[in-house]
LONUGU-409344 format. One line per 8 residues: number of its first residue (from 1); their letters; for each residue z, x, y of N, C-alpha, C. Coordinates in Angstrom, 1 decimal, m for minus. Layout:
% LONUGU-409344
NUM = a = Z X Y Z X Y Z X Y  ... .
This chain:
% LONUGU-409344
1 = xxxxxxxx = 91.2 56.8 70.7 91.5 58.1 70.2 90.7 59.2 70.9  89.2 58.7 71.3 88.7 60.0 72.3 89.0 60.0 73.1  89.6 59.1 73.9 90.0 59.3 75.2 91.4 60.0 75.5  92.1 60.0 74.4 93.6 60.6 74.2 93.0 61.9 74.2  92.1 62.5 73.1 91.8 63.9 72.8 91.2 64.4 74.1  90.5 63.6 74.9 89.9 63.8 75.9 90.8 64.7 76.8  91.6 63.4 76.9 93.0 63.7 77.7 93.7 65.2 78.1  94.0 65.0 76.5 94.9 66.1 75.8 94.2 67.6 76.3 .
9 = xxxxxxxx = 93.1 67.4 76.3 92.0 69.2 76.6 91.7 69.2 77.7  91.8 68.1 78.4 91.7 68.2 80.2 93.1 68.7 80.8  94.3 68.2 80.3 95.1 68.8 80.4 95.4 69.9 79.9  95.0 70.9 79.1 95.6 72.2 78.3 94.5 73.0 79.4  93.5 72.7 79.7 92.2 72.9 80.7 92.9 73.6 81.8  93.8 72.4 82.3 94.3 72.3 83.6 95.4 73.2 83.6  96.6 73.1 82.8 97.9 73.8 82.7 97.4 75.6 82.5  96.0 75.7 81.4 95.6 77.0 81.5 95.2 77.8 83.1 .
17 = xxxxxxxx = 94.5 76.5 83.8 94.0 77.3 85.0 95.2 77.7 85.8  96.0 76.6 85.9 97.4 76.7 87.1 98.2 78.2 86.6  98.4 78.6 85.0 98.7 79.5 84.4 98.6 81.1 85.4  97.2 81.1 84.7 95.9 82.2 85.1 95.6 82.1 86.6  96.2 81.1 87.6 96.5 81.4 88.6 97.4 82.0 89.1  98.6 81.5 89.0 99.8 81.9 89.1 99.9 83.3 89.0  99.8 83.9 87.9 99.8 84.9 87.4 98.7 85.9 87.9  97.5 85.6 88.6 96.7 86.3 89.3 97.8 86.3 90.9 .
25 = xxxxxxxx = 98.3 85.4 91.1 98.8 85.6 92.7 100.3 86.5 92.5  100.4 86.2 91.2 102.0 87.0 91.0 101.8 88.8 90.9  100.3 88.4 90.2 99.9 90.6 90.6 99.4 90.5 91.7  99.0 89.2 92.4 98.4 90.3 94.1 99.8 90.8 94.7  100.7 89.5 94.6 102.3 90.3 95.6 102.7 91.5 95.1  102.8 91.9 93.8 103.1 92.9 93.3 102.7 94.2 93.8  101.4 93.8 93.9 100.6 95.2 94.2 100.5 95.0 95.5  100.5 94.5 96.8 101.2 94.0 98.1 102.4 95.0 98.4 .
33 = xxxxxxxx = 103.6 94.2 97.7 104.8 95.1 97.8 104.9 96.6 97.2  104.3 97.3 96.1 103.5 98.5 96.0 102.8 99.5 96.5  102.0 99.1 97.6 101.6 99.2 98.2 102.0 99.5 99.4  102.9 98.3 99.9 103.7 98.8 101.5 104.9 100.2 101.5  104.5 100.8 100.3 105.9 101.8 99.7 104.9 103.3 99.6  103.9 102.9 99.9 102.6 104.1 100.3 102.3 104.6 101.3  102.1 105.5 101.2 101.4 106.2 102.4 99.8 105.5 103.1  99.6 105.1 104.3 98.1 104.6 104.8 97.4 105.3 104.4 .
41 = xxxxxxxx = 96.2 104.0 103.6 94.8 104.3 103.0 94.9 105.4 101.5  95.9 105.3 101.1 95.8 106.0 100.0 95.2 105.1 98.8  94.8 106.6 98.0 93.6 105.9 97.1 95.1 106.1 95.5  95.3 105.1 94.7 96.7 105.0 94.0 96.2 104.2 92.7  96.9 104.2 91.7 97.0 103.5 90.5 98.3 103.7 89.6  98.6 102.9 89.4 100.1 102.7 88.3 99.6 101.8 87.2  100.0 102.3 85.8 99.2 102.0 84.7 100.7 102.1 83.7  101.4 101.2 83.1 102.2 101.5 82.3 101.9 100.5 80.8 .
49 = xxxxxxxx = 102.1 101.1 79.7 101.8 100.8 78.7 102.9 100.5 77.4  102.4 99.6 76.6 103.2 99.1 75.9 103.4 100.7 74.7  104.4 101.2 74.3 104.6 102.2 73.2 104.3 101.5 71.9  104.2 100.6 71.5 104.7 99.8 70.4 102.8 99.6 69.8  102.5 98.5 71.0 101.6 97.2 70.9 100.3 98.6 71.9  100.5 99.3 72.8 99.4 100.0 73.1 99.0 98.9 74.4  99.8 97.9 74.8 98.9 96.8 76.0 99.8 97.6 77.1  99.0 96.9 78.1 99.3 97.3 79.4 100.6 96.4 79.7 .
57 = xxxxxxxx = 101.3 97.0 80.4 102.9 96.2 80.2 102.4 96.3 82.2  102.0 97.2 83.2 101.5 96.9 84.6 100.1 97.9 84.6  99.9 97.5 85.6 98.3 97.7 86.1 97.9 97.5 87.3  98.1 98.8 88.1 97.9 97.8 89.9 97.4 99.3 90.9  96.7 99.0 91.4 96.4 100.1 92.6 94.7 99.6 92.4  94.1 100.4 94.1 93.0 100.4 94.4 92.0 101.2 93.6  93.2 101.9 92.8 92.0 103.4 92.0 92.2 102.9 90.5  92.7 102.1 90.0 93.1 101.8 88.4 91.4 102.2 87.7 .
65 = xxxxxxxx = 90.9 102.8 87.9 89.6 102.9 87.3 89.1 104.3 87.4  89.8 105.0 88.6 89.3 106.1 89.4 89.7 107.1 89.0  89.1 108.2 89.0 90.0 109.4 88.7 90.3 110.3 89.6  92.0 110.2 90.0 92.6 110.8 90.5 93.2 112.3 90.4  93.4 112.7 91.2 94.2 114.2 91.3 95.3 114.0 91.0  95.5 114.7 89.9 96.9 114.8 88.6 98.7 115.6 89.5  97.4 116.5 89.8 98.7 117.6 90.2 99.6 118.6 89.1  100.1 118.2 89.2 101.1 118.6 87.9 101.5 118.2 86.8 .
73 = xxxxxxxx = 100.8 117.1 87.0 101.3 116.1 85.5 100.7 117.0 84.4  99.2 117.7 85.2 98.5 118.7 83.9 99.4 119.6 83.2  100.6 119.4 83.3 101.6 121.0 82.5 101.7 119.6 81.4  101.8 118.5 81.6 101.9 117.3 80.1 100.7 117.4 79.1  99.7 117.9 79.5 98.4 118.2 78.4 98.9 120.0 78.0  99.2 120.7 79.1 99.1 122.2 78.6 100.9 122.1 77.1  101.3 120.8 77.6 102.5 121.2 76.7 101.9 120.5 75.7  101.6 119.6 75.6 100.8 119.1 74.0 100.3 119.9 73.4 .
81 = xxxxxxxx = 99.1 120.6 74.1 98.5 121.7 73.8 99.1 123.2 72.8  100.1 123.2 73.4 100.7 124.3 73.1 101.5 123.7 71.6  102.1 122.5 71.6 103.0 121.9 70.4 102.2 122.3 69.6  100.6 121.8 69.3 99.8 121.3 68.6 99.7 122.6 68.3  99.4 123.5 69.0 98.9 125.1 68.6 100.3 125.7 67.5  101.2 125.2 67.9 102.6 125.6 66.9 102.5 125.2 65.9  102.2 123.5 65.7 102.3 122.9 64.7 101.1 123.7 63.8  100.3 123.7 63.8 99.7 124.4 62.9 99.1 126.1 62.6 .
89 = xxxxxxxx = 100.6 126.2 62.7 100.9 127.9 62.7 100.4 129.1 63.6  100.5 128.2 64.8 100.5 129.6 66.0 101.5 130.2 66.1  101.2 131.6 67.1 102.6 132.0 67.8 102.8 132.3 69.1  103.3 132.1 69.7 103.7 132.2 71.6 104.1 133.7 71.4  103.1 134.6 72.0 103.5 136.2 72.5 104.1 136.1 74.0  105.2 136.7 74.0 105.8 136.3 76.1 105.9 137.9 75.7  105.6 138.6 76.9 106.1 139.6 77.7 107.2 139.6 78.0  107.9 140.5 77.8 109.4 140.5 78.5 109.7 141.8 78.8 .
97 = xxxxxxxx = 110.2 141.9 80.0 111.1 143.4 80.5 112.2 143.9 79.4  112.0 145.3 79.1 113.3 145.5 78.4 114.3 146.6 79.0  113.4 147.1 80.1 114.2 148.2 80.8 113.5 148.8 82.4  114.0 150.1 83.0 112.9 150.8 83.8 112.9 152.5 83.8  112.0 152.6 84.0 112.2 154.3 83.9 111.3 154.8 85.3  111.6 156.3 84.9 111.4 156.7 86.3 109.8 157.3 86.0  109.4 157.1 87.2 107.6 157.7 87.0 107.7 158.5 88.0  107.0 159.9 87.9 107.0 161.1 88.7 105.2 161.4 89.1 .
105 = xxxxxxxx = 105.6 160.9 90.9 103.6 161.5 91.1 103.9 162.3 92.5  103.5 163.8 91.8 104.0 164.5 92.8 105.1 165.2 92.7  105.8 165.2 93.5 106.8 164.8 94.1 107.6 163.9 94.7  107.3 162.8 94.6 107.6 161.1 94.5 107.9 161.1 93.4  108.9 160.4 93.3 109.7 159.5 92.3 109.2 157.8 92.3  109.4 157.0 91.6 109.5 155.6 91.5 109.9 155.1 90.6  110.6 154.0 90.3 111.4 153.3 89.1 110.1 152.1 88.8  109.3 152.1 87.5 108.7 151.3 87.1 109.7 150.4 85.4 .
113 = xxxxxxxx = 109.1 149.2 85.9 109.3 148.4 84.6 108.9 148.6 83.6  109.4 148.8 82.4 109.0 148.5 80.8 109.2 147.6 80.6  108.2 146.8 80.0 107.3 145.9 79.4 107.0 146.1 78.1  107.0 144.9 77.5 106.5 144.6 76.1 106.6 143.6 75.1  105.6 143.2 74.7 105.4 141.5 74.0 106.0 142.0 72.7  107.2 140.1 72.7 107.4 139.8 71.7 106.6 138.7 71.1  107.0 138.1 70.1 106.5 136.8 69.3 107.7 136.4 69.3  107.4 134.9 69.7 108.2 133.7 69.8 108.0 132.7 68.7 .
121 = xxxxxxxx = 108.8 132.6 67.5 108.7 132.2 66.5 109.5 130.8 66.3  110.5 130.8 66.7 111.9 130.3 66.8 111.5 128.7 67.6  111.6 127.5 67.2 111.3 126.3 67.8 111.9 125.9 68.8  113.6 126.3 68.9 114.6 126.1 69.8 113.8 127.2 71.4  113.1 128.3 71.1 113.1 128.9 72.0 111.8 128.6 72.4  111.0 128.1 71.8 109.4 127.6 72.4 109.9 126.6 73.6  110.7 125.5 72.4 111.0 124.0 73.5 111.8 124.7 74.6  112.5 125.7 75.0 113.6 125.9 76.1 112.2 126.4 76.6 .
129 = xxxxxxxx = 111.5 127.4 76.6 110.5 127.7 77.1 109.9 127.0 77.9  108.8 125.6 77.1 108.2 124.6 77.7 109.8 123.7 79.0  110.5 123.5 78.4 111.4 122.5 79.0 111.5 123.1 80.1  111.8 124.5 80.7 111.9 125.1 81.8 110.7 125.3 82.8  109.8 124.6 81.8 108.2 124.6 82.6 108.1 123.1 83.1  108.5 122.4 82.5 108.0 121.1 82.9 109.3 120.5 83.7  110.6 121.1 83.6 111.7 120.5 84.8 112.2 121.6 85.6  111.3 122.8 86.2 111.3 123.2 87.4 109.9 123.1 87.8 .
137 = xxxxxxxx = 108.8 122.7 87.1 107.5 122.7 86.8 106.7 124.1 87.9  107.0 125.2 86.5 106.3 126.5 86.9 105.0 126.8 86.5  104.4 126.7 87.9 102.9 127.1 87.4 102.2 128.2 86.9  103.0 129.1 87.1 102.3 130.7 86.4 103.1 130.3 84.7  103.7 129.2 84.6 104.1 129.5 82.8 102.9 128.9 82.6  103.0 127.3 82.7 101.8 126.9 82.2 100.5 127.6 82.3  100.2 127.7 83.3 98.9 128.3 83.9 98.9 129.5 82.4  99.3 130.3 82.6 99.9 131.5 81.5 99.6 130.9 79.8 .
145 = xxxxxxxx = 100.1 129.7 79.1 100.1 129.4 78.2 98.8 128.6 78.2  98.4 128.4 78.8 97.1 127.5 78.9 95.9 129.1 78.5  96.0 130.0 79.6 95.0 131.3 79.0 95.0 132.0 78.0  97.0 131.8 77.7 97.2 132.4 76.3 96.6 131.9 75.1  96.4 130.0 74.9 96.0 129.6 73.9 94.1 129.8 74.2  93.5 130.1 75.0 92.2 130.2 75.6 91.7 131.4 75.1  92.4 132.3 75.0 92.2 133.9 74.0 92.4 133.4 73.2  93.2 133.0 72.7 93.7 133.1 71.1 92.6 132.0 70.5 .
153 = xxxxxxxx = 92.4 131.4 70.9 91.0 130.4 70.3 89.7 130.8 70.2  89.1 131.3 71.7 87.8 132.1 72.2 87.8 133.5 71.9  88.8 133.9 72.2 88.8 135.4 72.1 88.9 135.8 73.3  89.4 137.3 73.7 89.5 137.7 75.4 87.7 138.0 75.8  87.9 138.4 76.8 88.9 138.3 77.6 89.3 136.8 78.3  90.7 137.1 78.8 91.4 136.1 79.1 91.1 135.0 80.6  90.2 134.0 80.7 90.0 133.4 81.6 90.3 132.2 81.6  90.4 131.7 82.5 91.2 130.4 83.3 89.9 129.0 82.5 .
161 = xxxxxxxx = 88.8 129.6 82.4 87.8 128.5 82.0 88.4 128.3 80.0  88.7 129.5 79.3 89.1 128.9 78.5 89.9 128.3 78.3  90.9 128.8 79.2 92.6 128.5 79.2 91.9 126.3 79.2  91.3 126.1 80.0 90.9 124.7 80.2 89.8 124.3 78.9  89.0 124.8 78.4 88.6 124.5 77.5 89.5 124.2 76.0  90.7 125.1 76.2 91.4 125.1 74.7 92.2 123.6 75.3  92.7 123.8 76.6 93.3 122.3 76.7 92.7 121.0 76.4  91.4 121.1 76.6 90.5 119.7 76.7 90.1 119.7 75.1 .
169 = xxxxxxxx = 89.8 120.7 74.3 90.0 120.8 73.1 91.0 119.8 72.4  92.1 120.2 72.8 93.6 119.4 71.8 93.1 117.9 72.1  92.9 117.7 73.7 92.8 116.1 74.0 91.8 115.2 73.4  90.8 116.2 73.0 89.6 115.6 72.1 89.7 115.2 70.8  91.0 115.5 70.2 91.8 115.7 69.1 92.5 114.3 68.8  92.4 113.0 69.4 93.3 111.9 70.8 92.3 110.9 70.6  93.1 110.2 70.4 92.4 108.8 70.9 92.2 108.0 71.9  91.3 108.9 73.1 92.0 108.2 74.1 90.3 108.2 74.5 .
177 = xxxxxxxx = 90.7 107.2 76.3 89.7 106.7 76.8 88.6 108.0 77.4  87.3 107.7 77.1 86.2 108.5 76.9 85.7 109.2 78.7  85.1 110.4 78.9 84.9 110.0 80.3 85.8 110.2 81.4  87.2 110.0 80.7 88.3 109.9 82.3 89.2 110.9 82.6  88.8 111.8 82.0 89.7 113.5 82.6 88.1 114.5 82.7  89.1 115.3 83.8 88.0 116.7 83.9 89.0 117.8 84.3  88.9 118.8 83.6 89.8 119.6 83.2 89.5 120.8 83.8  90.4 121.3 84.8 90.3 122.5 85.6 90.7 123.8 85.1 .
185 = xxxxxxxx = 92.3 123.2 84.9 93.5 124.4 84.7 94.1 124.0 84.0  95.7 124.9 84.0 96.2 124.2 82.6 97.5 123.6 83.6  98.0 123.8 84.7 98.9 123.4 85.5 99.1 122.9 86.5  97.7 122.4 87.1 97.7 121.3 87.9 97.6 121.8 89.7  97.4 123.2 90.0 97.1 123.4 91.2 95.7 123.6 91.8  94.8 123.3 91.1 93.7 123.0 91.2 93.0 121.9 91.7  92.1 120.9 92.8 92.4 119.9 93.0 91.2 119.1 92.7  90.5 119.8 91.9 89.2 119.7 90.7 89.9 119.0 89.9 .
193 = xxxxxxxx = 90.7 118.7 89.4 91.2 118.6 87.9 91.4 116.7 88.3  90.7 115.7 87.6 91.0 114.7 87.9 91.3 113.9 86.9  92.3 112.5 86.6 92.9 112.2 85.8 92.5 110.4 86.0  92.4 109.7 85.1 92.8 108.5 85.6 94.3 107.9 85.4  94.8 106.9 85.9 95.9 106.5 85.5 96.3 106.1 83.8  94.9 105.1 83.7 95.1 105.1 82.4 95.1 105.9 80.9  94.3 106.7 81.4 94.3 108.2 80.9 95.3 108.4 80.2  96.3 109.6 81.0 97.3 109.9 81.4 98.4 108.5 80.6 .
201 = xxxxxxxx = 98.6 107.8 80.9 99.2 107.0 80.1 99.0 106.6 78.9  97.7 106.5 78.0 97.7 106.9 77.2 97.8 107.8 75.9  97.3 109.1 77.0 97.7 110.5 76.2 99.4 110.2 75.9  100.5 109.8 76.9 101.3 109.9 76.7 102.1 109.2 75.2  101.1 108.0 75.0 101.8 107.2 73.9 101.2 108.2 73.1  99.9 108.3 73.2 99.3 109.3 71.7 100.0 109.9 70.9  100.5 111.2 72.0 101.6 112.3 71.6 102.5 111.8 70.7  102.9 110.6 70.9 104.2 109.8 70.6 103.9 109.9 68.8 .
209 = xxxxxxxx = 102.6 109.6 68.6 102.2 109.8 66.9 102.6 111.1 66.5  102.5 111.7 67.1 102.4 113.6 66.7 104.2 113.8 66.0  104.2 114.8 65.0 105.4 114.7 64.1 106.2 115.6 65.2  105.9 116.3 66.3 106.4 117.1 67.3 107.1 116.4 68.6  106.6 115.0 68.2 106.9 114.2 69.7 108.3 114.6 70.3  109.2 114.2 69.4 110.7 114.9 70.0 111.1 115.6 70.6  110.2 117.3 70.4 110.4 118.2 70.9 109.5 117.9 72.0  108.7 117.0 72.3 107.7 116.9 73.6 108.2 116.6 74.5 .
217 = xxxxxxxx = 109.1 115.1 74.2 110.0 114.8 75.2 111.2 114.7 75.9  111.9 116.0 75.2 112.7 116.7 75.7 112.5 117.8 76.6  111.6 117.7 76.7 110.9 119.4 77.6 111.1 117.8 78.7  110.8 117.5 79.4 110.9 116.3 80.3 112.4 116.1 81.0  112.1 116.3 82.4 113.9 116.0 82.6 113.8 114.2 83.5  115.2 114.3 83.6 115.8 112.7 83.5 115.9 112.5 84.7  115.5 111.5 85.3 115.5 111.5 87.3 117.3 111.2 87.9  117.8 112.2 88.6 118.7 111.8 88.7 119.7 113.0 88.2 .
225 = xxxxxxxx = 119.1 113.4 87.0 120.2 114.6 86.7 119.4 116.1 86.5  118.3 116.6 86.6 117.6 118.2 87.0 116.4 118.0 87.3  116.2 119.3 87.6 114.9 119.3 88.1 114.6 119.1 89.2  113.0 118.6 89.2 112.5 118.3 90.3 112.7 116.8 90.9  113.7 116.2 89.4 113.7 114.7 89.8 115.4 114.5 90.1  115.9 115.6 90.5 117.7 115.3 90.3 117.9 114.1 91.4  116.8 114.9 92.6 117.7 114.0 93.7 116.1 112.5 94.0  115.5 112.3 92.9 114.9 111.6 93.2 115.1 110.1 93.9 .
233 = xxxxxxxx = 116.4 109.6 93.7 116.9 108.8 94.1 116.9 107.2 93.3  117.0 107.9 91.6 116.7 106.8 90.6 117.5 107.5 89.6  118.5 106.9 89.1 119.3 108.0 87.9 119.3 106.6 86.2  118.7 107.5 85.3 118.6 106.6 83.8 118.3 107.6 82.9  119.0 108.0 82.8 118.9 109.1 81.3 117.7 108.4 80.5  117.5 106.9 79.9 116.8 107.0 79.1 115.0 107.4 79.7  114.6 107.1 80.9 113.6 107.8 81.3 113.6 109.5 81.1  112.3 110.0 81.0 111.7 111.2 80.9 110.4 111.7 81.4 .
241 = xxxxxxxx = 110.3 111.6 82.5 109.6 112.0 83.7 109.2 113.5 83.9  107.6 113.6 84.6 107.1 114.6 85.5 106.9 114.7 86.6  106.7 115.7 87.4 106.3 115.1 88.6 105.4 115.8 89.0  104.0 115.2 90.3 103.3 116.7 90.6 103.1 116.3 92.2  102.8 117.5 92.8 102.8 117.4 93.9 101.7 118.4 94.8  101.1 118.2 95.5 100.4 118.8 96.5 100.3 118.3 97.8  100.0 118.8 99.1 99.9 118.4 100.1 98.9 116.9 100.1  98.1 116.6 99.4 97.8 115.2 99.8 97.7 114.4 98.7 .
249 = xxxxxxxx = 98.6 114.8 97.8 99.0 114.2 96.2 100.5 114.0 95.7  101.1 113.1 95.5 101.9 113.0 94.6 101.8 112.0 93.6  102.7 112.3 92.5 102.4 111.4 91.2 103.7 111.5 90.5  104.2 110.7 89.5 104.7 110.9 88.5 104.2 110.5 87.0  104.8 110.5 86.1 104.5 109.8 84.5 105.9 110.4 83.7  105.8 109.6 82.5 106.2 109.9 81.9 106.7 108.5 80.7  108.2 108.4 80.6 108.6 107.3 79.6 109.6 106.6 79.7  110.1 105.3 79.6 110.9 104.7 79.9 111.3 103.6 78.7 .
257 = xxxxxxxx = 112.5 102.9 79.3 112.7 101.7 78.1 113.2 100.9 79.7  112.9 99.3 79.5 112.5 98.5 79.9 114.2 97.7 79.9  114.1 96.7 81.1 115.4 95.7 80.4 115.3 94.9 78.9  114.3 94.7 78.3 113.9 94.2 77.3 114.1 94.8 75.9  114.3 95.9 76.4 114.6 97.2 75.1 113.4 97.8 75.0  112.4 97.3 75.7 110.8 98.2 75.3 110.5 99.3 75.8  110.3 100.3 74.6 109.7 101.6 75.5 108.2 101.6 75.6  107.8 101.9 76.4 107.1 102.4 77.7 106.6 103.9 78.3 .
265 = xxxxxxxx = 105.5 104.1 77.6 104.9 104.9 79.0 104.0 105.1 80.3  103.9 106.2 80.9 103.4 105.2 82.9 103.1 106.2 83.0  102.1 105.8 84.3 101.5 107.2 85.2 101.3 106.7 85.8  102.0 107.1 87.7 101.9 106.3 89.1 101.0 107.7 89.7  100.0 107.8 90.1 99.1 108.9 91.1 98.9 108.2 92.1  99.3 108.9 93.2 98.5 108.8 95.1 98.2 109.8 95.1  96.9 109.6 95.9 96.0 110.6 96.6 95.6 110.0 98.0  95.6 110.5 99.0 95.6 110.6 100.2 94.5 111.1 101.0 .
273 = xxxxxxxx = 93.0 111.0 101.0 92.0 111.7 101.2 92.2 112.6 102.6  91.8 113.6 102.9 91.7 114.1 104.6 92.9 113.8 105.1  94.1 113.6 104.4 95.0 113.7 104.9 96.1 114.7 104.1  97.8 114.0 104.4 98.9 114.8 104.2 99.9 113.8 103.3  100.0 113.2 102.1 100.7 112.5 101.3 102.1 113.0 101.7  102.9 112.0 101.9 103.8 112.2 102.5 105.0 111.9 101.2  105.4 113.1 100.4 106.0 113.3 99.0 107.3 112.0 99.5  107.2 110.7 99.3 108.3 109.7 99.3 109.0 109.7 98.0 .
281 = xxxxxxxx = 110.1 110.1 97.9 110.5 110.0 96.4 111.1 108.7 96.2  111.9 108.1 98.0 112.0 106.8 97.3 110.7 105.5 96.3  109.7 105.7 96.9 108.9 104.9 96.1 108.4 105.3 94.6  108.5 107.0 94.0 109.1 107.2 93.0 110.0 106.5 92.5  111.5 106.7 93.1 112.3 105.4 92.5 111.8 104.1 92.2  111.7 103.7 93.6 111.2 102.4 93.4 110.4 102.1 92.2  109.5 102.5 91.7 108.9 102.4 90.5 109.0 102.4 89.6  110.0 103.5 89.6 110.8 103.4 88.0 111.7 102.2 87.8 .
289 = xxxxxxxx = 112.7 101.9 88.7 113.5 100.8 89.4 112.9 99.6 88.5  111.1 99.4 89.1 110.7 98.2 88.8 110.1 98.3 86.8  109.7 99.4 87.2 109.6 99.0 85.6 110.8 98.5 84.5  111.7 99.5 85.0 113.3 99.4 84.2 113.6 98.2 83.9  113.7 97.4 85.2 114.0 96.1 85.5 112.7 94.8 84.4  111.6 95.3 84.4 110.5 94.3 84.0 109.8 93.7 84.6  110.2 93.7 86.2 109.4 93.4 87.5 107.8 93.1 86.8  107.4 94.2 86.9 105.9 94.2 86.9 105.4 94.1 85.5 .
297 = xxxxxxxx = 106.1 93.2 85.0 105.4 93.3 83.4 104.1 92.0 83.9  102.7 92.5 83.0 101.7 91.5 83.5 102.0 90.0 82.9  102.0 89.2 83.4 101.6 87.5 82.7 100.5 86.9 82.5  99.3 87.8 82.8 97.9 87.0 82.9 97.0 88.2 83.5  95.6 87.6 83.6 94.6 88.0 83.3 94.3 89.2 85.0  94.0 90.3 85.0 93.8 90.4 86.7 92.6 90.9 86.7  91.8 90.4 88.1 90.7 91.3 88.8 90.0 92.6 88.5  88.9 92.9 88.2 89.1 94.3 87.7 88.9 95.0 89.1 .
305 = xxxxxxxx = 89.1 96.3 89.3 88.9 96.8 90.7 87.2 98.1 90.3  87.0 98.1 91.4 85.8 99.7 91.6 86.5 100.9 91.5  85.9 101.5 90.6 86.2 102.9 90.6 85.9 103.5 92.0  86.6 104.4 92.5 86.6 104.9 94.1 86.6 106.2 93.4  85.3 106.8 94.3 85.0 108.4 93.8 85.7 109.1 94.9  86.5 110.5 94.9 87.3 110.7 96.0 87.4 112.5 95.5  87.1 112.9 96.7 87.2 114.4 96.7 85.9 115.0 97.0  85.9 116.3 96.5 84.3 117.1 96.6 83.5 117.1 95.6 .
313 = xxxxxxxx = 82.6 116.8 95.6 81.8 117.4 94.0 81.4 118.2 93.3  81.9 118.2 92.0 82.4 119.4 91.1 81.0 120.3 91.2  81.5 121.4 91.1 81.0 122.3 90.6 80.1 122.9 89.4  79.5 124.1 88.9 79.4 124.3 87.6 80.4 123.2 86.7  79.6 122.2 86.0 79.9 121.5 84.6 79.8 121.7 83.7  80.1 121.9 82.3 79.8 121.8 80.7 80.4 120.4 80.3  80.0 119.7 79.0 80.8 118.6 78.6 81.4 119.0 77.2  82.4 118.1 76.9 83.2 118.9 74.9 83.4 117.8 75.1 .
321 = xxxxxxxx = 82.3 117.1 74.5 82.9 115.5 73.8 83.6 114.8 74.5  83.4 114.4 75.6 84.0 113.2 76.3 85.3 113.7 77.3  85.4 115.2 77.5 86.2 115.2 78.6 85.6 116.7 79.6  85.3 116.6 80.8 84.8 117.2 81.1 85.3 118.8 81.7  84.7 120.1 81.8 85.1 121.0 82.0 84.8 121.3 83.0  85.4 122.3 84.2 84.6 122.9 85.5 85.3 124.2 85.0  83.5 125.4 85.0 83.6 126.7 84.9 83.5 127.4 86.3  84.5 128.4 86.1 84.6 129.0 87.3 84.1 130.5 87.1 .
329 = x = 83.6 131.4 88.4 83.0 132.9 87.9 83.5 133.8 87.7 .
């Protein structure tokens, strides 16, 4: 009988290692074929997560640890931001032209604009608001609503360091991973502002708790049919995607459902040091492609990678509880 039990645990031994092999060589090819869909020497991470269970459904790039330059995915914190500020009885003041009149200097004439803030009260017209921000992804809105809630929290006058302080505020609000954002701006043209993959993918499910989620992720357009993602070269309504982009950055995130019926959210970031990121939207697709499909769902245990520090080093710092700020003069 001990030699049977013997047996029996030499074998479960053995079938475990061949397992946890396998499945270590099945994420190197993955991230292999991932990889060849990149731009040379980019520093990358793709992080997708279970909605449900909170586990990593993929996990692959040289930077999974690192924190990367976001781009524009930052208008996804300034719109949380903003829900959150509604949900508990803010109000969105927008400027709006109502006419023009004539102004007399001299004898010169000139047609100036009238101007003048309303309050945006109305839910339907907040979300059309945000939605127009996050699927043509306009940086003077965000940027704008990020300063707007930055007064309205701090008080004026109106500066870009609160506008980032009230953002990193909401996210501290979050259960998410400690340490792994540093928070510039509210819209992502800044190239200070660093994000990890996992991050970012977790904020995403976070939100998902919030009684507002709905309206969150409908501000999101669908790859395939507007936006910035029409002609991405991936069409599935049920995804709801961002995208951000700078000369040596692109990324996307957002949310998906799986061949399995699982929803899912992700965040794919390349960064390109001293170089020119060459905005490939097929490998956008591709990625959505693979998740859709289940490709890259994990089977086993992987390698952890080095954090890769990448960029300049920051500036004036302050810290707010685990996510960090850069003040500007």
């Amino acid at each position: 009988m001990l030699i049977i039990r013997f047996l029996v645990i030499c074998l479960a031994v053995f079938c475990f290692a061949v397992i946890t092999a396998q499945a270590y060589e099945n994420h190197q090819d993955a991230e292999k074929h991932l990889e060849s869909l990149l731009p040379a020497k980019a520093q990358w991470a793709l992080v997708a997560v279970d909605m449900q269970t909170g586990e990593n459904i993929a996990d692959f790039g040289n930077s999974r640890e690192g924190q990367l330059v976001p781009a524009s995915l930052m208008k996804l914190f300034t719109t949380g931001a903003v829900f959150d500020y509604i949900e508990h009885g803010g109000v969105i003041v927008k400027t709006v032209n109502v006419g023009r009149k004539v102004v007399r200097k001299g004898r010169r004439r000139k047609w100036k604009t009238v101007q003048r803030t309303v309050e945006i009260r109305d839910q339907e017209q907040i979300c059309g608001l945000l939605r127009d921000m996050n699927v043509h992804s306009r940086n003077y809105v965000a940027q704008g609503l990020a300063d707007y809630l930055g007064e309205r929290y701090f008080g004026p006058p109106v500066t870009r360091f609160k506008g980032a302080r009230a953002v990193s505020d909401f996210l501290n609000t979050l259960d998410l991973p400690a340490g792994e954002a540093v928070i510039a701006d509210g819209c992502g043209l800044l190239r200070r502002n660093r994000v990890t993959a996992r991050f970012m993918s977790h904020y995403l499910r976070e939100v998902a708790k919030k009684p507002w989620f709905d309206r969150f992720r409908e501000t999101l357009p669908r790859p395939g049919f507007e936006g910035t993602v029409r002609r991405i070269g991936f069409t599935d309504q049920r995804f709801r995607v961002k995208t951000g982009h700078l000369n040596d950055v692109f990324a996307l995130a957002g949310y998906g459902i799986d061949a399995n019926g699982r929803d899912f959210s992700f965040a794919f970031m390349v960064n390109v040091r001293n170089g020119r990121a060459i905005d490939r939207n097929h490998s956008m697709a591709r990625i959505m492609s693979l998740l859709a499909d289940g490709t890259l769902q994990q089977n086993g245990a992987t390698q952890p990678h080095k954090s890769n520090d990448i960029y300049l080093k920051e500036e004036k710092e302050t810290e707010a509880r685990g996510i960090k700020l850069i003040a500007y003069p």
